[in-house]
SEKE-6801 format. One record per residue (C-alpha): residue in one letter; x, y, z; residue number from 1. Coordinates in Angstrom, 2 decimals. Layout:
N
{'A'; {X; Y; Z}; NUM},
...
This chain:
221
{'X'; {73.52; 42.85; 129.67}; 1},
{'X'; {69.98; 44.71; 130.13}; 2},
{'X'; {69.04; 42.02; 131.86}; 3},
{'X'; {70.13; 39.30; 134.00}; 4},
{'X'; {69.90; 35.60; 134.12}; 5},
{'X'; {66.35; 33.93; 133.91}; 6},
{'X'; {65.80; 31.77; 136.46}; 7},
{'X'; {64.51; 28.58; 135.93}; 8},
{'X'; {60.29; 28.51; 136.71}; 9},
{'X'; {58.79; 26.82; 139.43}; 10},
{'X'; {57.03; 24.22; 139.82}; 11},
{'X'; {53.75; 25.53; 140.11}; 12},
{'X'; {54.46; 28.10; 137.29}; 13},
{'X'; {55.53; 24.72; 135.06}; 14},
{'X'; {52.04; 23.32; 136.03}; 15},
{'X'; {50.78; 26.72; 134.48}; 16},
{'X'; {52.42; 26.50; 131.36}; 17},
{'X'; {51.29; 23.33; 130.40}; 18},
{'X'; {47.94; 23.52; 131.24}; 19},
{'X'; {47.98; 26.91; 128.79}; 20},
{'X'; {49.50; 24.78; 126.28}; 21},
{'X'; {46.72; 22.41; 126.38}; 22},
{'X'; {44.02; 24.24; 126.37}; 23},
{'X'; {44.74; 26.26; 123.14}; 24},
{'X'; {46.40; 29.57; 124.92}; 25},
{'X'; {49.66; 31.25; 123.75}; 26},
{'X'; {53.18; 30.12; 124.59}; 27},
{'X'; {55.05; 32.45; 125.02}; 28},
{'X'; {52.89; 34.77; 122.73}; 29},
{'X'; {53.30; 32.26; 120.08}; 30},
{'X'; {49.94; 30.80; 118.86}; 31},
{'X'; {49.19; 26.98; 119.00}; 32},
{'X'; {48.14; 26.21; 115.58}; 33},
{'X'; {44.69; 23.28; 115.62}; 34},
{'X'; {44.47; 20.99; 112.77}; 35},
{'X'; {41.65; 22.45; 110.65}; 36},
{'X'; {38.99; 19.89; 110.60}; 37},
{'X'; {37.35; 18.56; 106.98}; 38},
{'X'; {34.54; 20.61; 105.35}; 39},
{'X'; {31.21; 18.81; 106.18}; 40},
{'X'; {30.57; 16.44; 102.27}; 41},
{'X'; {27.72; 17.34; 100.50}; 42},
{'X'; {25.27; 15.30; 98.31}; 43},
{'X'; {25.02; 16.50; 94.80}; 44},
{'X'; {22.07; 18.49; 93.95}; 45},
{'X'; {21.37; 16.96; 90.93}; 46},
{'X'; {21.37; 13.60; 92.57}; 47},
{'X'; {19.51; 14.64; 94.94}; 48},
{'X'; {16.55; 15.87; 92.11}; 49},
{'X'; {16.58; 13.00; 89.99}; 50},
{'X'; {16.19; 10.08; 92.57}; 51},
{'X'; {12.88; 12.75; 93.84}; 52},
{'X'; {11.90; 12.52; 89.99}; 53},
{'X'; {12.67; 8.99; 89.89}; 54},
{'X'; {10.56; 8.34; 93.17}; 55},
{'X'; {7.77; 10.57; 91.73}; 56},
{'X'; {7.31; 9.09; 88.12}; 57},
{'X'; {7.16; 5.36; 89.41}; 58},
{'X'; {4.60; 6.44; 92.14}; 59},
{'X'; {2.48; 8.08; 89.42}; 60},
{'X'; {2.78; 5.03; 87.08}; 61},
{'X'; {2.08; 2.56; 89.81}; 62},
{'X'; {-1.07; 5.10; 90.54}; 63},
{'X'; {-2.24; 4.71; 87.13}; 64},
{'X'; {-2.18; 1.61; 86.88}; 65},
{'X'; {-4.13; 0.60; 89.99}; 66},
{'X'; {-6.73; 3.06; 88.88}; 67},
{'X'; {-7.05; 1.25; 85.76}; 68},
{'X'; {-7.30; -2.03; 86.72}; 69},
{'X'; {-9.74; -0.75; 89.50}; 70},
{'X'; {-12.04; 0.14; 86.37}; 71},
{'X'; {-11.26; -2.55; 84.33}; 72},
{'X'; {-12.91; -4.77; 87.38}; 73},
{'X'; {-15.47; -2.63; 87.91}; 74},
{'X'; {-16.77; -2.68; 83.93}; 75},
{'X'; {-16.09; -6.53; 83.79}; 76},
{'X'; {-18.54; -7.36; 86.81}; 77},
{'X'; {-20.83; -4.42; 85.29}; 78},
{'X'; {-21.36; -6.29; 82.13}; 79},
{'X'; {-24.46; -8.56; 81.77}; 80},
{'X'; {-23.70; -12.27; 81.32}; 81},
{'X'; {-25.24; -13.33; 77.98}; 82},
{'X'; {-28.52; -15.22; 77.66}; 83},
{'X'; {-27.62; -18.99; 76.51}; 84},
{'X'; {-31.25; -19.32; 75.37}; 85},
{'X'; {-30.84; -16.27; 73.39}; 86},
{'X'; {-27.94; -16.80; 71.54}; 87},
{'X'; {-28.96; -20.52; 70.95}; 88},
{'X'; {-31.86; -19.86; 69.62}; 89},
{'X'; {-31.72; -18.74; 65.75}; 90},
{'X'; {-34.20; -15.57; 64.84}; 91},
{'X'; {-37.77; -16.11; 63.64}; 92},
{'X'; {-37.54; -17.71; 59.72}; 93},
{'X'; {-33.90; -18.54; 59.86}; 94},
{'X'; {-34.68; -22.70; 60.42}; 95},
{'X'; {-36.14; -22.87; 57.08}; 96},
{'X'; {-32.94; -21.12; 55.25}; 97},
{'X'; {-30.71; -23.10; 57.32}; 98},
{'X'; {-30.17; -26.35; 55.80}; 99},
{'X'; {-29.62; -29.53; 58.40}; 100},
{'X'; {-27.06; -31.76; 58.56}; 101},
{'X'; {-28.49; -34.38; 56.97}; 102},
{'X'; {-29.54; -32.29; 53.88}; 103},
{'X'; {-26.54; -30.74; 53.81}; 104},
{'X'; {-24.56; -34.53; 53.81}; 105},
{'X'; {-26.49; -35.58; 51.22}; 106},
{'X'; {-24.89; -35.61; 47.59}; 107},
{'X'; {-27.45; -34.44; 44.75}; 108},
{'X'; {-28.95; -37.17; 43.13}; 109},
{'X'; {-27.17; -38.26; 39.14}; 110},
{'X'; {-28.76; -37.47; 36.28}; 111},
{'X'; {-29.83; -40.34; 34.98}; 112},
{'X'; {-28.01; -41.31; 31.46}; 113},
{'X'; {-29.90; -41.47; 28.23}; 114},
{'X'; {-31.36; -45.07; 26.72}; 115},
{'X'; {-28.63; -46.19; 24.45}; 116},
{'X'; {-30.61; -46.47; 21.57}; 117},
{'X'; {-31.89; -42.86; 21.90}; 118},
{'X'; {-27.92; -42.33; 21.50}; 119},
{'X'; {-27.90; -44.86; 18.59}; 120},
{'X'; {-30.99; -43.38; 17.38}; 121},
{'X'; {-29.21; -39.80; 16.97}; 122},
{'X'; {-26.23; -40.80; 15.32}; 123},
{'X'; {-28.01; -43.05; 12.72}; 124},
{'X'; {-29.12; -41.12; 9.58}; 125},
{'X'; {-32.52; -41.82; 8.69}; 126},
{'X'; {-33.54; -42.13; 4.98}; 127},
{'X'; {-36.89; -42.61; 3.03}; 128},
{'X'; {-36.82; -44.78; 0.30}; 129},
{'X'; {-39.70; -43.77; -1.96}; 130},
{'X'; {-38.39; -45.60; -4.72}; 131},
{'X'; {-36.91; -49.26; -5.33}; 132},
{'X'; {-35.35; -51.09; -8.51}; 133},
{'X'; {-37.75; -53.36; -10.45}; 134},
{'X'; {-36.41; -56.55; -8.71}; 135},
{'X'; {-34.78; -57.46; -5.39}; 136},
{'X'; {-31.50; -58.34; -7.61}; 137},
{'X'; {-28.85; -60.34; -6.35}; 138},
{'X'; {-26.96; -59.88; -3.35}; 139},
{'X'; {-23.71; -59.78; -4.97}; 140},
{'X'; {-24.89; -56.20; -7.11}; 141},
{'X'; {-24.11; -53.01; -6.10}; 142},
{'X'; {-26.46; -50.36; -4.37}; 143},
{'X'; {-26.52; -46.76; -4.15}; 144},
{'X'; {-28.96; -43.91; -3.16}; 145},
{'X'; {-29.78; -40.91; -5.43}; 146},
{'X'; {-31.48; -37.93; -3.15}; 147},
{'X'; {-34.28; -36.38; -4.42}; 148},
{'X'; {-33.82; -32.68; -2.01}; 149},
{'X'; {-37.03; -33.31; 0.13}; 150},
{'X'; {-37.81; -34.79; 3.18}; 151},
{'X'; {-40.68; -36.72; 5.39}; 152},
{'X'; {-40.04; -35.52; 8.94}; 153},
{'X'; {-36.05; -36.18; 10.19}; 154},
{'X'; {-35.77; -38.40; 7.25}; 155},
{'X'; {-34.37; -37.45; 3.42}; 156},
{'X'; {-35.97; -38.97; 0.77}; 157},
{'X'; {-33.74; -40.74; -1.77}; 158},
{'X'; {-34.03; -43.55; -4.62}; 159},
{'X'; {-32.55; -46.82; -4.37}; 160},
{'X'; {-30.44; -47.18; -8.20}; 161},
{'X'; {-29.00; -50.70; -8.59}; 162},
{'X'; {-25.93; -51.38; -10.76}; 163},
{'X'; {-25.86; -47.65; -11.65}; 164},
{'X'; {-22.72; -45.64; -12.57}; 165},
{'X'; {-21.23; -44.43; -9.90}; 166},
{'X'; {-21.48; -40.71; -10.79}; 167},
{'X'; {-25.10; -40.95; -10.47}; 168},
{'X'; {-25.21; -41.60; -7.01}; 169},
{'X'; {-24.63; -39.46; -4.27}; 170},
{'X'; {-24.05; -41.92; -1.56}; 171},
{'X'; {-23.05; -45.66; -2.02}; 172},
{'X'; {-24.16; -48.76; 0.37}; 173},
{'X'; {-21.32; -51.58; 0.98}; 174},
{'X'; {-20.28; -54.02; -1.62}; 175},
{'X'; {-21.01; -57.63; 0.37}; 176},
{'X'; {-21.30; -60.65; -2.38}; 177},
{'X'; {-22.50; -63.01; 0.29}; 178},
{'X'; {-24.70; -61.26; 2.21}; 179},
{'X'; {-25.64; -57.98; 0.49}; 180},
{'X'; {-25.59; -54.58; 1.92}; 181},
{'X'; {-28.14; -54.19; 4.31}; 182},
{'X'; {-28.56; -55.43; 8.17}; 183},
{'X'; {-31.12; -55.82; 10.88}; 184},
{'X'; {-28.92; -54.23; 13.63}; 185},
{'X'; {-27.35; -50.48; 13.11}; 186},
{'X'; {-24.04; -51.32; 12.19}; 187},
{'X'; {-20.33; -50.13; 13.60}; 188},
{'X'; {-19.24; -48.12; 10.62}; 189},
{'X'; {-15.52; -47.45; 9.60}; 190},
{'X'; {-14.61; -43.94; 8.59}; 191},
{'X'; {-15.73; -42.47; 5.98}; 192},
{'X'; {-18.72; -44.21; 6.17}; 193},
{'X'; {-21.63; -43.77; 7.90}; 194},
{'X'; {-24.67; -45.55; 9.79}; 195},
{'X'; {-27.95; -45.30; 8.39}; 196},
{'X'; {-31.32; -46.72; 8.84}; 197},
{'X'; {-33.68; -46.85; 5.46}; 198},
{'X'; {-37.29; -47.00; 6.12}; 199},
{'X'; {-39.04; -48.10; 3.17}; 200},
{'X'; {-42.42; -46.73; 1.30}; 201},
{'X'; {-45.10; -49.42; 1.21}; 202},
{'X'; {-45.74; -47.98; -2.34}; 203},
{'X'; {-42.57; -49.22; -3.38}; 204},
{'X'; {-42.31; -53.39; -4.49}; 205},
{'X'; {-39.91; -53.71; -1.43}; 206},
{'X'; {-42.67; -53.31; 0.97}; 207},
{'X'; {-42.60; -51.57; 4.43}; 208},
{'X'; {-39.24; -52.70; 5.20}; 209},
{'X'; {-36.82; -51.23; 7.64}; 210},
{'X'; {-33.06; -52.14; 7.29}; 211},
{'X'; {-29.90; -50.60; 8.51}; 212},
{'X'; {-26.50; -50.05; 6.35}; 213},
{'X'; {-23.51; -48.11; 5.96}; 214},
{'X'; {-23.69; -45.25; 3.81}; 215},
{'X'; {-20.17; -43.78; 1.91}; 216},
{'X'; {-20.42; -40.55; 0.42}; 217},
{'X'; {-19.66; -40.59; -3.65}; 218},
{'X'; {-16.33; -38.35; -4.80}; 219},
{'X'; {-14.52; -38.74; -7.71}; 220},
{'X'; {-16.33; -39.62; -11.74}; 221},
């Protein structure tokens, strides 16, 4: 053997050893390995930009909008109050255009309606008699009018034929036996027929006379 026995260390050369091992040095030329400590973590940059973006746009928009509502105050107080007087008061010539309340309530007044016997009056023929039979007859005969194509005013003129043929006459008056064909009132007359009033010629022998009938026109031989 090269070399002898190694004797066992001392005490004070234990000490040594130990306090090399502890404090990092070699033993026995073999290196004390350390536990490598963690790598420091790290925010992500693009975190880290978008909560600054974040923080920038809502200070901006919270900016704006104080600003605004700084001028929105300052052009409220700004503006004039309006004049009551002013706007109460209509312009010069606008009271007379302006109708009131109590015109305005007011219906407009009915026309009034027509006398009924200007109603009567237009639906009533009127005829001229300018020429009578000889006699007044008898009330049971038969009447009828002949027209002669002129007329006096709204009235035609016609001729009063008694018993005649009934294809002479152009219109006929009522048969009545009992109380004749003619009436002091204007008579309600049934279709065909019509109301007339005959106003008499004092040149005729029936006098001035003024009677009402019903008039039905002729057809037929």
């Amino acid at each position: 053997m090269s070399e002898g026995l190694q004797r066992p260390p001392r005490p004070d050369e234990e000490a040594e050893l130990l306090r090399r091992f502890h404090n990092g040095d070699t033993l026995d030329n073999l290196p004390v390995i350390k536990p490598l400590a963690p790598p420091p973590r790290r925010a992500p940059v693009g975190r880290l930009i978008a909560a600054v973006l974040g923080m920038g746009l809502l200070t901006g928009v919270g900016g704006a909008l104080i600003a605004q509502q700084v001028l929105d105050d300052g052009t409220t107080a700004a503006a004039p109050a309006p004049d009551a007087k002013a706007s109460a008061s209509p312009p010069d010539g606008s009271e007379a255009a302006t109708p009131s309340p109590e015109s305005a309530s007011e219906p407009a007044p009915a026309p009034e309606p027509e006398p009924e016997t200007t109603v009567q009056a237009a639906a009533v023929e009127q005829v001229r008699i300018i020429r009578t039979p000889s006699t007044g007859g008898d009330v049971a005969a038969t009447f009828c009018l002949v027209y002669t194509g002129s007329t006096s005013g709204p009235e035609r003129e016609a001729i009063l034929l008694l018993n005649a043929p009934a294809y002479q006459c152009a219109d006929l008056l009522p048969y009545d036996p009992e109380s004749g064909p003619f009436m002091t009132e204007a008579p309600d007359c049934p279709e065909p027929s019509r109301a007339a009033v005959l106003s008499f010629a004092e040149s005729t022998e029936w006098g001035a006379n003024l009677m009402y009938t019903c008039l039905t026109e002729h057809n037929g031989a």
